[in-house]
Each structure stands twice: as structure tokens, then as C-alpha cells.
N, C-alpha and C positions, 0 to 999 in steps of 0.2 A: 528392544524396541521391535515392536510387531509392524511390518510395512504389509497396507492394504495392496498394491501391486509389486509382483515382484517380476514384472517383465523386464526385456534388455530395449535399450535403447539401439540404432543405428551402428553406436561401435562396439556393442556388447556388455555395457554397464548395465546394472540395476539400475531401474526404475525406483525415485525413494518415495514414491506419493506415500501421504500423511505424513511427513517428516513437521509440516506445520503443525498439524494436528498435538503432537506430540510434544514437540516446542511447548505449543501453546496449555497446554494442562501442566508442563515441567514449569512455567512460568507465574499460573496461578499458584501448586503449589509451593513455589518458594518464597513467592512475592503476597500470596493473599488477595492478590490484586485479579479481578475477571481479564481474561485475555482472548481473543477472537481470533479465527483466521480466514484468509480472504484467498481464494486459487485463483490466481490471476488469469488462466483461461474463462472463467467464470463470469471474470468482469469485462476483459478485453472486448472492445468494440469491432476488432478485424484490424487485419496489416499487422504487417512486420514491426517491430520493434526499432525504431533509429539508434544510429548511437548516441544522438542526444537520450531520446527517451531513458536507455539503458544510466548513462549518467546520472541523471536526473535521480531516478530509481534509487541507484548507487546511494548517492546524497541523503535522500531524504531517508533512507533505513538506517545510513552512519546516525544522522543527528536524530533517527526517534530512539538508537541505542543508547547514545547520551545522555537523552531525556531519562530514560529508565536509570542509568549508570547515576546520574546527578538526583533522584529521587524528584522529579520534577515532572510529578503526573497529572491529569486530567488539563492536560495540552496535546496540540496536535504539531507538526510541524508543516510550512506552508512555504511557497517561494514568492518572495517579495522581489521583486527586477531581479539580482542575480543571488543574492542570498537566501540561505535558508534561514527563518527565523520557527522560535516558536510562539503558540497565537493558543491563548486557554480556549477551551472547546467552549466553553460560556458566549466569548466573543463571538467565537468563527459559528453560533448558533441561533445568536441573539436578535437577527434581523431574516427575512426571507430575500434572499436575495434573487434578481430576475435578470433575465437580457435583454437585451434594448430589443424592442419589437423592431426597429429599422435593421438592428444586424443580424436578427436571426431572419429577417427575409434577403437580407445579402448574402448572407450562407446558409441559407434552409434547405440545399442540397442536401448538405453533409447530416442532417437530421432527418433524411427519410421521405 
């Protein structure tokens, strides 16, 4: 595996950036299946991480291994109150969903 940085971190480790990258083409070719990958500094909106957030996280990677591991593709996983279930991408695509104009001027701070 060829790593695009190979700087140290704070305590002296490698850096593994493209680790996903890698992943993710070892993934199509075994599976056949397209696979993407997402650098979470990329998407992040700012702030630290909670440790819910972190849980959370946790969660929803165990049960989309699952989904791969049980061949139960073109779903996503999603948290319904405190479970995770999975929701076919058809569904969770199928309507445009919006926010209530009343609560995004309750918290229209936190959008800018």
C-alpha cells in the first residue's frame, strides 16, 4: 500500500491518509460493487467531536459492516430514536424532505 502522506503525528506515528482510498478500490474489487470514500475533515462542519458523536459513529460503521457481511446492499443505515435500523436508499430518497420554516428561524444561527 502506497500512503499519499507519510508524515508523524504529535506522538510520532504515520500519518495513514488514503488508507480509505485503498479500502475502498480493495472493496470494489472483491465485491464488484462501486464503493466511495468520504474524509471526514472534508464534511465536518467545525467542533470537536462528543463522545456521543464518536458513538454514534462507532454504530452506524459496525451495522453498515453488517449490511456488507449479510449481502444486504443498496441500503443505508439510519438512527430511528435509539436504534439503528436499515432504510433501502429508494426510501430514504424517495420524497425531498425540508425543515419546518418555523425551526430553522429558531436556530438559523447555527446555519449562518
Amino acid at each position: 500500500m502506497v500512503l499519499k502522506d507519510q508524515s508523524l503525528d504529535s506522538f510520532g506515528h504515520v500519518r495513514l491518509s488514503g488508507v480509505g482510498e485503498w479500502l475502498a478500490k480493495q472493496i470494489e474489487k472483491r465485491t464488484g460493487n462501486e464503493a466511495r470514500t468520504t474524509v471526514l475533515g472534508h464534511v465536518q462542519q467545525g467542533g470537536t467531536p462528543s463522545a456521543f458523536d464518536r458513538w454514534l459513529a462507532t454504530r452506524f460503521g459496525l451495522h453498515a459492516i453488517d449490511c456488507v457481511r449479510d449481502g444486504d446492499f443498496g441500503k443505508m443505515v439510519a438512527l430511528n430514536g435509539t436504534d439503528i435500523v436499515r432504510v433501502p436508499m429508494a426510501a430514504a430518497t424517495a420524497r425531498l424532505k425540508t425543515v419546518n420554516p418555523a425551526l430553522y428561524k429558531e436556530v438559523g444561527v447555527f446555519f449562518g
